[in-house]
N, C-alpha and C positions, 0 to 999 in steps of 0.2 A: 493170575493168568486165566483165560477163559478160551475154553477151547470149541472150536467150530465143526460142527459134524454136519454136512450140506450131504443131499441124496435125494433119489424121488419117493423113496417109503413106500411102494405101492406093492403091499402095504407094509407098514413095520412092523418088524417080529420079533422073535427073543434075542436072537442072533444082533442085531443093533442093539439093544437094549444091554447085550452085556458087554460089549465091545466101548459101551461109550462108557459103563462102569468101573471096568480094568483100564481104561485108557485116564478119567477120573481119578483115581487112586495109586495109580502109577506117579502122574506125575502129581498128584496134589493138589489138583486145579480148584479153582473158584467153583467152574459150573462147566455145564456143557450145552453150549445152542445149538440144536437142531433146524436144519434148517430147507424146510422143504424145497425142491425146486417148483417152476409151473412149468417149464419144458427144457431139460435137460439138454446142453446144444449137440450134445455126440451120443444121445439117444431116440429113438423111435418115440411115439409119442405112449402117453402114458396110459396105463388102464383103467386105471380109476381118477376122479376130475379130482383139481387141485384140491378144491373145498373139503372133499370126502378123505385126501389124502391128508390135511393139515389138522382135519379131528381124529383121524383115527392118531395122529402122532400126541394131540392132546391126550386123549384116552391113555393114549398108551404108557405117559407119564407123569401121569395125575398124581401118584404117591411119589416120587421122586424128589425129593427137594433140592436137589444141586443139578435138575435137569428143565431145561426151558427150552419153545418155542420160539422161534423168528420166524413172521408172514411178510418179512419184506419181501423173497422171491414171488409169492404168491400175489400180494399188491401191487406189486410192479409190472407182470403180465409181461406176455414175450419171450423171447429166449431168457434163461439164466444165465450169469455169469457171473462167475465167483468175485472177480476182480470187483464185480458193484457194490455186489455185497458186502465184500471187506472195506470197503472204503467207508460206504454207512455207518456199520458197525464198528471202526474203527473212530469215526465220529460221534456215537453214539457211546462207547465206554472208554474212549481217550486211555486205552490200555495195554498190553501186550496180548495181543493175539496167535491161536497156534491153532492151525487145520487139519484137519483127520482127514486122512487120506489113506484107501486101500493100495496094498502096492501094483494091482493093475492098472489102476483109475493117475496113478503116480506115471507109472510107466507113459502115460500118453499128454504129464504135464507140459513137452514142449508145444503142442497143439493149441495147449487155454490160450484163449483171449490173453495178452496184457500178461505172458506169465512170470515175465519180471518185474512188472509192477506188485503180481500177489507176491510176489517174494519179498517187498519192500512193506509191506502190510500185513503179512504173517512168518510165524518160521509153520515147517510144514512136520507133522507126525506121520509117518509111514505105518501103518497098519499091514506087518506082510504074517500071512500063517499057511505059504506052498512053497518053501523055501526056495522063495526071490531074493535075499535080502545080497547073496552077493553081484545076482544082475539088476538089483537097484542100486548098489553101490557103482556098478560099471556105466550105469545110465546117468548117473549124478556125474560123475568125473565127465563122460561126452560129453555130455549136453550141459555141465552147468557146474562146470571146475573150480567156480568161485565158492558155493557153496561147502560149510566145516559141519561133518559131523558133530553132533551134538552140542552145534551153536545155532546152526539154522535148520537143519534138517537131522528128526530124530527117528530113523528105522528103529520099530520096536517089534519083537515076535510077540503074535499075541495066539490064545488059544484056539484050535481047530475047532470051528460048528459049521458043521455039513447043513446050515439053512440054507434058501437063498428066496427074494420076493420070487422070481420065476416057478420056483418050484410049488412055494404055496398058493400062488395062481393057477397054475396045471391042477391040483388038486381040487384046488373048488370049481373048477369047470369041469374036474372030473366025476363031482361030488363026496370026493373022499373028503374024511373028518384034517383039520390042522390043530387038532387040539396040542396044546404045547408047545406050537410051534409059532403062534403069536400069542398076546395077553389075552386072556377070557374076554374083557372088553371090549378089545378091538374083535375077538372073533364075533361074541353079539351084533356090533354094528355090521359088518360085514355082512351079516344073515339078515337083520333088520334091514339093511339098504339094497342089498342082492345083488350083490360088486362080485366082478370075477364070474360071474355065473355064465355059461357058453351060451352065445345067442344060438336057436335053436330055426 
């Protein structure tokens, strides 16, 4: 199985980094595709350009061997939508697919595009750690009563990190340090490219 971790990374920090490793190890997986968006359909637009966001994602999993990039959303230009990209990539590794999903980002599944088409092209991982998991279970019976625990949809608790990209963007426009709170690499490029920095 190969699990799908879609987001805008702007920019990726630890907090992803170790969310896709416990979510990895949990279940056992092949690997984990990260996969950038170029514009998030139920997000504002992004802060840093797709380009700067899909290297810092390299950067930022250069040592990782069970962790890979996907630029189809970045290739494709446009809104993103997951439902494309599962079909691709379902076409591309002809394999069981499973999608990393935070339990907020869950909470607004009936909204996606096509979201019973990704239901047919992934089972979905719920990532909750604000103790949602029993109004994700009440959102799954409304909205989508067909679905069985731990056949198609697997709420997991996962550990609390108080990161969030927001927050390490406030900081560098604030000029505060994010040491630790992304990889050294990616903070180098960040300083090298002068992303985040407040127009003045």
């Amino acid at each position: 199985m190969r699990i799908i971790f879609g987001g805008s990374f702007d920019p990726v920090h630890i907090g992803h980094i170790i969310l896709a490793r416990d979510i990895l190890e949990y279940f056992k997986a092949k690997e984990v595709i990260f996969v950038p968006t170029y514009q998030a359909p139920l997000k504002n637009k992004h802060s840093a350009s797709p380009e700067d966001r899909l290297n810092m994602l390299k950067i930022a999993i250069e040592n990782e061997t069970k962790f890979k990039v996907e630029d189809f959303e970045i290739r494709r230009k446009g809104i993103s939508y997951t439902v494309y990209t599962l079909r691709y990539l379902k076409e591309k590794y002809r394999e069981e697919l499973y999608l990393l999903l935070g339990s907020d980002s869950f909470l607004k599944f009936h909204l996606w595009k096509e979201s019973e088409e990704i239901l047919k092209l992934a089972k979905i991982i719920i990532a909750e750690r604000e103790g949602k998991l029993d109004e994700v279970r009440e959102y799954i019976k409304r909205n989508f009563p067909h679905l069985v625990e731990g056949k198609d949809v697997f709420p997991v608790k996962i550990r609390r990190l108080d990161i969030s990209s927001t927050e390490i963007r406030n900081r560098l426009a604030e000029g505060k340090s994010v040491y630790c709170l992304v990889p050294e690499k990616v903070e180098e490029y960040i300083k090298e490219k002068g992303l985040y920095r407040k127009v003045k």
